[in-house]
PyMOL Python script that loads the backbone (N, CA, C, O; Angstrom):
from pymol import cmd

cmd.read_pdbstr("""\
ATOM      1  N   UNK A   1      34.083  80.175 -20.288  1.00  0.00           N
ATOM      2  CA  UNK A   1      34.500  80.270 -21.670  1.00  0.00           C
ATOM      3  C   UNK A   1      35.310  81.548 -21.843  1.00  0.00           C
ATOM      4  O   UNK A   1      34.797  82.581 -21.413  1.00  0.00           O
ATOM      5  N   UNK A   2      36.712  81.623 -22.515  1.00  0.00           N
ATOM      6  CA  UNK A   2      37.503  82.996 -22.890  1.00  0.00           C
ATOM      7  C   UNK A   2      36.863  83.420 -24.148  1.00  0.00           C
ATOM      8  O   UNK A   2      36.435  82.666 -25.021  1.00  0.00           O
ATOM      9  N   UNK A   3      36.849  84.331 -24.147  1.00  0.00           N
ATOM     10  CA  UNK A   3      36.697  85.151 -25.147  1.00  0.00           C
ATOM     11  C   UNK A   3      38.080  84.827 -26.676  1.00  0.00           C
ATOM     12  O   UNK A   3      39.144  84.225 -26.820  1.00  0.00           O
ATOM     13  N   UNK A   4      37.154  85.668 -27.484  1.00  0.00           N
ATOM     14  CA  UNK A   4      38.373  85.104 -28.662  1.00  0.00           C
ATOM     15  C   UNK A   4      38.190  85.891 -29.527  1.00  0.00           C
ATOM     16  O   UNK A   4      36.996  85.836 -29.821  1.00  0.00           O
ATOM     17  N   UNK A   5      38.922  86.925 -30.377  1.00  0.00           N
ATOM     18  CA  UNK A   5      39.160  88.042 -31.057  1.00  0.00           C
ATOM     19  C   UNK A   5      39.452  87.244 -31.925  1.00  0.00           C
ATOM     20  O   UNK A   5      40.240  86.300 -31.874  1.00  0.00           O
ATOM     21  N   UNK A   6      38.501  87.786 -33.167  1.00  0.00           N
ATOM     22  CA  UNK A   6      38.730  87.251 -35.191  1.00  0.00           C
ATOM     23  C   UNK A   6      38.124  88.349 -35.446  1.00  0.00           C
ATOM     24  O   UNK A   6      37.153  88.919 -34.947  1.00  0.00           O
ATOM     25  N   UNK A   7      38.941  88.607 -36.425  1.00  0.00           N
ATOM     26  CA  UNK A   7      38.625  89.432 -37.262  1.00  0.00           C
ATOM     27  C   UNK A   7      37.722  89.309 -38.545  1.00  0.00           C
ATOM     28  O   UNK A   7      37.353  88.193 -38.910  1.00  0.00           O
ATOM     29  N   UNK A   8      37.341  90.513 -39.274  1.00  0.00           N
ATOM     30  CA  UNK A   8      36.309  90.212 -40.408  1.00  0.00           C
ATOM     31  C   UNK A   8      36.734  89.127 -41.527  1.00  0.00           C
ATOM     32  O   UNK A   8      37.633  89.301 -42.349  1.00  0.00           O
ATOM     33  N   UNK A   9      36.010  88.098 -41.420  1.00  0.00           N
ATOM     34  CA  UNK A   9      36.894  86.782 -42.489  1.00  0.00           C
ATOM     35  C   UNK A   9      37.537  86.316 -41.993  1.00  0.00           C
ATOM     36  O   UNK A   9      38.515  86.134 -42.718  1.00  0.00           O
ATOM     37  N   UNK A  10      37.701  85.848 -40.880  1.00  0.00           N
ATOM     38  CA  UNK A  10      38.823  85.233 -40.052  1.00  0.00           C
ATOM     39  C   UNK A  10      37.677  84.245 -39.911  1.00  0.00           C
ATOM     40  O   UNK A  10      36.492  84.217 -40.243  1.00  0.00           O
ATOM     41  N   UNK A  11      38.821  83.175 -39.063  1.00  0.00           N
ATOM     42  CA  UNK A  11      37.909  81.796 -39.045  1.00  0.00           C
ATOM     43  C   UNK A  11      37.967  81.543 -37.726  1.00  0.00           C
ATOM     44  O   UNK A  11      39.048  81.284 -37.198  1.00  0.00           O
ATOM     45  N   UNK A  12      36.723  81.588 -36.971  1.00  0.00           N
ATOM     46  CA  UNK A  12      36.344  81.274 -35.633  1.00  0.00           C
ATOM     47  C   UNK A  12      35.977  80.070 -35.598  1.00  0.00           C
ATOM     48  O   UNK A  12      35.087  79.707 -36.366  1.00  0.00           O
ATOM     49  N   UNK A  13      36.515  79.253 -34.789  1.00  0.00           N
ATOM     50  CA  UNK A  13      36.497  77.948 -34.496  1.00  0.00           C
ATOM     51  C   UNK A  13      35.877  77.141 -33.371  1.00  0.00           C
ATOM     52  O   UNK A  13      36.956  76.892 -32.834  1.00  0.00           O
ATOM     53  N   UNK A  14      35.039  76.565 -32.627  1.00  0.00           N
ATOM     54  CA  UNK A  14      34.713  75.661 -31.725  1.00  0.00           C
ATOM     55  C   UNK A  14      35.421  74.556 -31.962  1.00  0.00           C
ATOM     56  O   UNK A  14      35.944  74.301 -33.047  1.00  0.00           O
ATOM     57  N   UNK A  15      35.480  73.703 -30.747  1.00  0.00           N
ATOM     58  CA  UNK A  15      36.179  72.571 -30.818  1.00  0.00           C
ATOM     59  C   UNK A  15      35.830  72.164 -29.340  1.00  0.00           C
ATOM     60  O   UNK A  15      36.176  72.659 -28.268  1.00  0.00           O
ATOM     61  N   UNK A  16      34.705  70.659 -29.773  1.00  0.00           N
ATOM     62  CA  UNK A  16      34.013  70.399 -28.473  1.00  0.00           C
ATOM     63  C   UNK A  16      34.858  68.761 -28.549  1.00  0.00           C
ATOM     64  O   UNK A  16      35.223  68.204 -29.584  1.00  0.00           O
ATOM     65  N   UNK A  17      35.005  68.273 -27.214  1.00  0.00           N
ATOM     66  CA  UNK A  17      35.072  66.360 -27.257  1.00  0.00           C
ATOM     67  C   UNK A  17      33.596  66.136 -27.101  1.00  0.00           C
ATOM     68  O   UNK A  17      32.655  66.744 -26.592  1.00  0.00           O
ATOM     69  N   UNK A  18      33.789  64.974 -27.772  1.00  0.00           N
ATOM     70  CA  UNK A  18      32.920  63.700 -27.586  1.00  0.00           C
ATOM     71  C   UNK A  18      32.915  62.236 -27.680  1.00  0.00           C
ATOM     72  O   UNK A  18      33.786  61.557 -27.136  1.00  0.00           O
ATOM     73  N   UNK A  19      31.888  61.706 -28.402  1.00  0.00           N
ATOM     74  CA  UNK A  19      32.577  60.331 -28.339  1.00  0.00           C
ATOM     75  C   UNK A  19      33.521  59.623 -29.551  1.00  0.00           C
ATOM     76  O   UNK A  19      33.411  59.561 -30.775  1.00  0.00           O
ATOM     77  N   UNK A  20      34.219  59.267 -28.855  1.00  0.00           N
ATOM     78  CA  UNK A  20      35.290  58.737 -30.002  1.00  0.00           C
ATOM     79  C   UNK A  20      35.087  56.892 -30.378  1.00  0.00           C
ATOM     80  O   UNK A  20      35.694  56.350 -31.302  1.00  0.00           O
ATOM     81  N   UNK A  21      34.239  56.250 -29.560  1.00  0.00           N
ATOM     82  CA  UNK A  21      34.020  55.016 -29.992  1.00  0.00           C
ATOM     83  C   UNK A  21      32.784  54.671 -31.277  1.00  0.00           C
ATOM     84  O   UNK A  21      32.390  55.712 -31.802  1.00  0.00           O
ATOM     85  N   UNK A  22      32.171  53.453 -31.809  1.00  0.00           N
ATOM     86  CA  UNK A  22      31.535  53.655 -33.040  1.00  0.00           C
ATOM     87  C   UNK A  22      32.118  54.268 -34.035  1.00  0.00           C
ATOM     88  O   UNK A  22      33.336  54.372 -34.181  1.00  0.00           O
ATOM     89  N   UNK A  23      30.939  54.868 -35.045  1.00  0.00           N
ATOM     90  CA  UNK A  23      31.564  55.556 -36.243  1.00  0.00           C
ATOM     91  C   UNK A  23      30.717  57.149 -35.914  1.00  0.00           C
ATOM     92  O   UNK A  23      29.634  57.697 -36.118  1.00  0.00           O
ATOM     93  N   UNK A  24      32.145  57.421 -35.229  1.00  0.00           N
ATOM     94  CA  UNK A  24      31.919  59.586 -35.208  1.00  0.00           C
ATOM     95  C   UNK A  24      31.334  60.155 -36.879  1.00  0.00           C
ATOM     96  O   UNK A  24      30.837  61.262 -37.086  1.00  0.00           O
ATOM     97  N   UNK A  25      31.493  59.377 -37.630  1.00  0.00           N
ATOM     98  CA  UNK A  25      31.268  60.344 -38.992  1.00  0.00           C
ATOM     99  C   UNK A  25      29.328  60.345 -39.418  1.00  0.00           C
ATOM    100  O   UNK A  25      28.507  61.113 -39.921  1.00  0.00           O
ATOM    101  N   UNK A  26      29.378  58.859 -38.783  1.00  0.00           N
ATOM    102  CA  UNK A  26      27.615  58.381 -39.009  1.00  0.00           C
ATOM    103  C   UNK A  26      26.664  58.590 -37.719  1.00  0.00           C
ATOM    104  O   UNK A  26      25.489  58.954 -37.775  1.00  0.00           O
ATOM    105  N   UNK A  27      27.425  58.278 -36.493  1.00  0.00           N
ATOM    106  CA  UNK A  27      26.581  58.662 -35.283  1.00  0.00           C
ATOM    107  C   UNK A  27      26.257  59.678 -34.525  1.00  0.00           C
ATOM    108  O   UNK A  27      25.488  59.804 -33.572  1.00  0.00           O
ATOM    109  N   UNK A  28      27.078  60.508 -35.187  1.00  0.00           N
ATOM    110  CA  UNK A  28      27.050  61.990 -34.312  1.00  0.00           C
ATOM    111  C   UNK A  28      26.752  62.913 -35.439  1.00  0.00           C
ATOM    112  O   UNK A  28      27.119  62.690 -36.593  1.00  0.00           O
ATOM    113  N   UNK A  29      26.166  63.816 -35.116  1.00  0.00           N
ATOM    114  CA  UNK A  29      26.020  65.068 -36.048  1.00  0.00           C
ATOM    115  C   UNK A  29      25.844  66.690 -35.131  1.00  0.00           C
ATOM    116  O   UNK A  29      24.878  66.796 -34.374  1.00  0.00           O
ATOM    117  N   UNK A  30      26.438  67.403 -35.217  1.00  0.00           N
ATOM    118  CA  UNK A  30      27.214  68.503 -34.685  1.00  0.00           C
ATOM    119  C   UNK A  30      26.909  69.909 -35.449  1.00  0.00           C
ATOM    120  O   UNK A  30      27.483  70.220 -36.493  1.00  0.00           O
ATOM    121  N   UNK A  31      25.937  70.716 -34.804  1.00  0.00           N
ATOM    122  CA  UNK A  31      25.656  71.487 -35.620  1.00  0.00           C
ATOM    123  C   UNK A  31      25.456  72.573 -35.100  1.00  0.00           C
ATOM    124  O   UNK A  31      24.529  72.351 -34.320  1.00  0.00           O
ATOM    125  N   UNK A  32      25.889  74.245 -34.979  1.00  0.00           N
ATOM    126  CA  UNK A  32      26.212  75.604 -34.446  1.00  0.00           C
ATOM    127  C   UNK A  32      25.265  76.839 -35.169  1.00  0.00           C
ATOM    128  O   UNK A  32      25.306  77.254 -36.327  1.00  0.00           O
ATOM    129  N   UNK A  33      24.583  77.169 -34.270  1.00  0.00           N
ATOM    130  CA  UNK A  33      24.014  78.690 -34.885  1.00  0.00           C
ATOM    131  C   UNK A  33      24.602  79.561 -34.692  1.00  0.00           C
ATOM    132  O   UNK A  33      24.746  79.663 -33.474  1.00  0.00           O
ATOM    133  N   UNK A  34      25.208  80.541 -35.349  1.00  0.00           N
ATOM    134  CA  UNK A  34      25.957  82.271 -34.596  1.00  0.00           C
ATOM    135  C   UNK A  34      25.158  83.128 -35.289  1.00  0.00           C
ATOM    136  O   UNK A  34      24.684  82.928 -36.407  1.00  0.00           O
ATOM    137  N   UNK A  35      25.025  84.055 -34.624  1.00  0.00           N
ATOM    138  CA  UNK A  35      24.201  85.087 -34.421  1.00  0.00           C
ATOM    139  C   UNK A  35      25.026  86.609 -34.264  1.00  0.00           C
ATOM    140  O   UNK A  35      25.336  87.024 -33.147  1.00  0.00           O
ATOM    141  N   UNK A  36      25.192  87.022 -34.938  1.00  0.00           N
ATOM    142  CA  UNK A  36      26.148  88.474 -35.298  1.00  0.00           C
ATOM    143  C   UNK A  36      25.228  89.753 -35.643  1.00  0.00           C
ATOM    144  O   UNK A  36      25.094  90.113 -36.813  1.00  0.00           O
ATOM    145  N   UNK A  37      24.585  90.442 -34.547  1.00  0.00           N
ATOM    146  CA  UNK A  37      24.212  91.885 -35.428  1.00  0.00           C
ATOM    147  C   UNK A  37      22.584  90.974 -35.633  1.00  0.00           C
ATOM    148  O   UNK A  37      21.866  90.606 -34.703  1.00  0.00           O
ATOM    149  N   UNK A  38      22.370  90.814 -36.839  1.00  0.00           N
ATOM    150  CA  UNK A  38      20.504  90.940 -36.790  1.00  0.00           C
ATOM    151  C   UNK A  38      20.743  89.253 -38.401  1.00  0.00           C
ATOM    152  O   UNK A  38      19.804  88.887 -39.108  1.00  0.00           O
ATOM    153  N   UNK A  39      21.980  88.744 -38.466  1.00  0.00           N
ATOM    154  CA  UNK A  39      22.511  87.964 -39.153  1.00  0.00           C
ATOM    155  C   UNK A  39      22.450  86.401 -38.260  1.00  0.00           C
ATOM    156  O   UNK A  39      22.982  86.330 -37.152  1.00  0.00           O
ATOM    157  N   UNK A  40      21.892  85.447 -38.751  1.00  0.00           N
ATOM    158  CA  UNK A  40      22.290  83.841 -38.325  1.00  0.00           C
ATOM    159  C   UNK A  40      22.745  83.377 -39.514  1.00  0.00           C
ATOM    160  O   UNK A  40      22.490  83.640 -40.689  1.00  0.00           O
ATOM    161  N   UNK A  41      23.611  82.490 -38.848  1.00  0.00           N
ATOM    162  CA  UNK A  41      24.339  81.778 -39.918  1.00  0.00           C
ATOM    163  C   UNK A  41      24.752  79.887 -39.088  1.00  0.00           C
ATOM    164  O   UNK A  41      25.499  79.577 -38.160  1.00  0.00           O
ATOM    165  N   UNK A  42      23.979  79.168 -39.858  1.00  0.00           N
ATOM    166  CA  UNK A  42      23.878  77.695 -39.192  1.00  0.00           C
ATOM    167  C   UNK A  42      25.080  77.072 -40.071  1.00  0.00           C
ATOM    168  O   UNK A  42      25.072  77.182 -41.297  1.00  0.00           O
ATOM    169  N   UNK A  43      26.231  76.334 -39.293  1.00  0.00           N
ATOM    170  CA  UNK A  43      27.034  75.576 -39.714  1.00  0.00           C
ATOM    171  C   UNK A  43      27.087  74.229 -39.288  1.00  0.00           C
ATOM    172  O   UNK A  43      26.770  73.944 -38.133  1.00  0.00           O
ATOM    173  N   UNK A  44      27.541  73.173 -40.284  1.00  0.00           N
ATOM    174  CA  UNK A  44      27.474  71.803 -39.736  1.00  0.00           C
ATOM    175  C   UNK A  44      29.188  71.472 -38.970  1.00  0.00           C
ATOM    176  O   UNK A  44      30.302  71.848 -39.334  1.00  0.00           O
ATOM    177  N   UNK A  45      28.781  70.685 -37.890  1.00  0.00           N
ATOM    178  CA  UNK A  45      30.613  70.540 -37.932  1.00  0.00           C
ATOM    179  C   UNK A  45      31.338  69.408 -37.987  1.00  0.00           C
ATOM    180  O   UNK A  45      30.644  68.525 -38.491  1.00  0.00           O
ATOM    181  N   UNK A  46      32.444  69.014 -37.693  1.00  0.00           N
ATOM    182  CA  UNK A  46      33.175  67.836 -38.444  1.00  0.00           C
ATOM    183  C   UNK A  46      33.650  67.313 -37.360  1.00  0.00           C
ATOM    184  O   UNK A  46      33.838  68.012 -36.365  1.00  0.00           O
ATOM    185  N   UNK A  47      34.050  65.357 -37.392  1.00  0.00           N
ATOM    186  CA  UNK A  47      34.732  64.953 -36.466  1.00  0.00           C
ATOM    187  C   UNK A  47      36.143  64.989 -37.144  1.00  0.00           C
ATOM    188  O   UNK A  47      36.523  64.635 -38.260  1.00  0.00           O
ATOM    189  N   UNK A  48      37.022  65.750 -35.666  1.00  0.00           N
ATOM    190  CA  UNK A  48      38.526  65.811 -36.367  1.00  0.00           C
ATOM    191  C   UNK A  48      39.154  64.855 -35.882  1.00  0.00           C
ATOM    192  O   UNK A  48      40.355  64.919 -36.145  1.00  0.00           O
ATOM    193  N   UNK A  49      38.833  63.926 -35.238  1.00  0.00           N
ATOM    194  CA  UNK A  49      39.897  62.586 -34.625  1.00  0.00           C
ATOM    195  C   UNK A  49      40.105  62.873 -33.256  1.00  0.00           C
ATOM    196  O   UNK A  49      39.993  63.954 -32.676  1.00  0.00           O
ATOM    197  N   UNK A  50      40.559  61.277 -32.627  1.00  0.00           N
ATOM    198  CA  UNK A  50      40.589  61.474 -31.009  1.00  0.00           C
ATOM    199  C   UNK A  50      39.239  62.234 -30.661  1.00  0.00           C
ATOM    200  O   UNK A  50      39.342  63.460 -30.706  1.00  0.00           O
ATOM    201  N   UNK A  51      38.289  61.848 -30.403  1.00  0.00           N
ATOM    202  CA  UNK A  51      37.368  62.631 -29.944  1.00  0.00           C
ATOM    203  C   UNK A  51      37.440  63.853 -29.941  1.00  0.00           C
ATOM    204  O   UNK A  51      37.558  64.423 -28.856  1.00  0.00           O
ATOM    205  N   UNK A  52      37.400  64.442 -30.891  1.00  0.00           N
ATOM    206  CA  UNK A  52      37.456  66.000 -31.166  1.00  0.00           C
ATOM    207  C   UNK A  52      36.434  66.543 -32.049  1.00  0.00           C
ATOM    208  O   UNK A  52      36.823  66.088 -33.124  1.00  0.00           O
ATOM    209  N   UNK A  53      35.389  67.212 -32.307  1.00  0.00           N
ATOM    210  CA  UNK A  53      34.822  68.025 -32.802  1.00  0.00           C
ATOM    211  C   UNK A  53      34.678  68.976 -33.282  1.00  0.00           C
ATOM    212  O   UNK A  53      34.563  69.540 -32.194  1.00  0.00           O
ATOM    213  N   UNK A  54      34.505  70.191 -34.340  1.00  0.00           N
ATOM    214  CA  UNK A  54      34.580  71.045 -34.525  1.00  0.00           C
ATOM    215  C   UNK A  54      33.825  71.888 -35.466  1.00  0.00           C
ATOM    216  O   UNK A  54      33.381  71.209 -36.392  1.00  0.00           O
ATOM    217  N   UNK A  55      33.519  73.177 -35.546  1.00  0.00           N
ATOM    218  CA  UNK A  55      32.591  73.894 -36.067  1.00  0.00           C
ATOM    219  C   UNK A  55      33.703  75.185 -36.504  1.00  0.00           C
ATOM    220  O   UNK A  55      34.673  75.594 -35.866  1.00  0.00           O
ATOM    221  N   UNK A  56      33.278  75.547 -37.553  1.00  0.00           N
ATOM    222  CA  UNK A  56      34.317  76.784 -38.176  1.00  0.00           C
ATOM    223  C   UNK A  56      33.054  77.562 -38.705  1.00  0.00           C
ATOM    224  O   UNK A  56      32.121  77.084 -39.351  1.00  0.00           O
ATOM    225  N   UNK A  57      33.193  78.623 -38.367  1.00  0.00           N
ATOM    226  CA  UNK A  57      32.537  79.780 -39.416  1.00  0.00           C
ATOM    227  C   UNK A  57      33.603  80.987 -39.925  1.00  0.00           C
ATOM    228  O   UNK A  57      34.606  81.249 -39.261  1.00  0.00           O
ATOM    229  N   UNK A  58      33.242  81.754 -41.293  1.00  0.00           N
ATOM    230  CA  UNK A  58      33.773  82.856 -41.029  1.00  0.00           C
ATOM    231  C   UNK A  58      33.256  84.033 -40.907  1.00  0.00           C
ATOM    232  O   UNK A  58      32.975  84.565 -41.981  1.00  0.00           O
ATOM    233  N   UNK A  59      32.970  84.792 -39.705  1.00  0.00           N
ATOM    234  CA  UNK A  59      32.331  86.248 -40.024  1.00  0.00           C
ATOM    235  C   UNK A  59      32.414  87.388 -40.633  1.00  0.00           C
ATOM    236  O   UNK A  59      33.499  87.962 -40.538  1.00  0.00           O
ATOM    237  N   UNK A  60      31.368  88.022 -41.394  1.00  0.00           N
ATOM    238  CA  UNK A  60      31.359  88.828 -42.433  1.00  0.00           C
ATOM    239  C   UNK A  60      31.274  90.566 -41.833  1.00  0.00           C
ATOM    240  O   UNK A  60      31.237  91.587 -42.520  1.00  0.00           O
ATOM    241  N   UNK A  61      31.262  90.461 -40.627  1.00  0.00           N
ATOM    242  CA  UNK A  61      31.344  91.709 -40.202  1.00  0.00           C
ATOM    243  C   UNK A  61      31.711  91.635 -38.616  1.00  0.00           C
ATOM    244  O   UNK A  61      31.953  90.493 -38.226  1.00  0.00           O
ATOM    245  N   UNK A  62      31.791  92.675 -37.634  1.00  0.00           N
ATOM    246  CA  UNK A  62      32.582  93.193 -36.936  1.00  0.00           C
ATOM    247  C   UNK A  62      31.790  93.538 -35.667  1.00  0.00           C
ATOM    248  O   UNK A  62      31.227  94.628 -35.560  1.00  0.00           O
ATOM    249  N   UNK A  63      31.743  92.430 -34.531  1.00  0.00           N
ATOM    250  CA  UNK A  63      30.802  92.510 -33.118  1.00  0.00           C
ATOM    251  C   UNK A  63      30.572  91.687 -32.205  1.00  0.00           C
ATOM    252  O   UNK A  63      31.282  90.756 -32.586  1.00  0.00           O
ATOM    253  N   UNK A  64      30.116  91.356 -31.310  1.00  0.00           N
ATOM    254  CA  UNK A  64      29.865  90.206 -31.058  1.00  0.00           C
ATOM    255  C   UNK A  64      29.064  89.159 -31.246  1.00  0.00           C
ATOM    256  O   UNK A  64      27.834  89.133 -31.217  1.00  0.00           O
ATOM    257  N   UNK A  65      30.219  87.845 -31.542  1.00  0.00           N
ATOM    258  CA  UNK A  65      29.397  86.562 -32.469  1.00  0.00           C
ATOM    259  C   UNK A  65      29.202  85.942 -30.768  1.00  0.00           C
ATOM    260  O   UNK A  65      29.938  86.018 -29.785  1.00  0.00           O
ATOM    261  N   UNK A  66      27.694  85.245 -31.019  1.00  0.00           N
ATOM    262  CA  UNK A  66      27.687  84.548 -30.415  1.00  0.00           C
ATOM    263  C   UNK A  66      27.302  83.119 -30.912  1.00  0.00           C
ATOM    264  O   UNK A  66      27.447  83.121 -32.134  1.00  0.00           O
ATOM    265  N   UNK A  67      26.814  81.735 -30.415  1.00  0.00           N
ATOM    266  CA  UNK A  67      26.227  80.696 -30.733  1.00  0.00           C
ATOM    267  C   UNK A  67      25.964  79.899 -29.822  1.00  0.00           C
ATOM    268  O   UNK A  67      26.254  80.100 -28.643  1.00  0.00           O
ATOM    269  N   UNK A  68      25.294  78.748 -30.321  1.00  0.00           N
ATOM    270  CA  UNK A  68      24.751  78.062 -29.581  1.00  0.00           C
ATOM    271  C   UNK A  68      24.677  76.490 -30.243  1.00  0.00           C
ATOM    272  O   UNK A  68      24.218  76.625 -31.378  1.00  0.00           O
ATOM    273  N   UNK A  69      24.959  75.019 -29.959  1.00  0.00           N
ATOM    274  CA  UNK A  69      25.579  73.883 -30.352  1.00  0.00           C
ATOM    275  C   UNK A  69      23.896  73.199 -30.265  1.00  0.00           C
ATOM    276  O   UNK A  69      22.997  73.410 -29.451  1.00  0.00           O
ATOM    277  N   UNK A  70      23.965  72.223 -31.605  1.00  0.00           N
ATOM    278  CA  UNK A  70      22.852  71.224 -31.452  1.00  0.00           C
ATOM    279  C   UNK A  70      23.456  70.083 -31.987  1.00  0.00           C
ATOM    280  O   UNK A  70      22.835  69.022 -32.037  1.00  0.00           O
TER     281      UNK A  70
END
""", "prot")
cmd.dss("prot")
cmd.show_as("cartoon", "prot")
cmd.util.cbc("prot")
cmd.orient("prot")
């Protein structure tokens, strides 16, 4: 995984594939913890088409974010 520089309020993005057959909006559910400093913050994420996935947060301060996908 590269690393990825955002700034405070900037929008850090994941973007996982998966499955693109069925209905992605009802069968799948996609969901990210980040962990910044002594802060969690759980986001749900969205199917963007073509098997694409994605999770956006924006961080409120300045370190390393990490997370982890359920």
């Amino acid at each position: 995984m590269t690393a990825q520089t955002v700034g405070r309020w900037g929008i850090f993005e994941i973007a996982l594939p998966g499955p693109a057959t069925g209905n992605p909006f009802i069968d799948v559910e996609l969901w990210a913890t980040f962990k910044l400093h002594n802060r969690v913050v759980q986001a749900r994420g969205f199917y963007d088409g073509d098997g694409l996935y994605r999770v956006r947060v924006m961080p409120a301060d300045v370190g390393e974010l990490t997370y982890t996908t359920r």
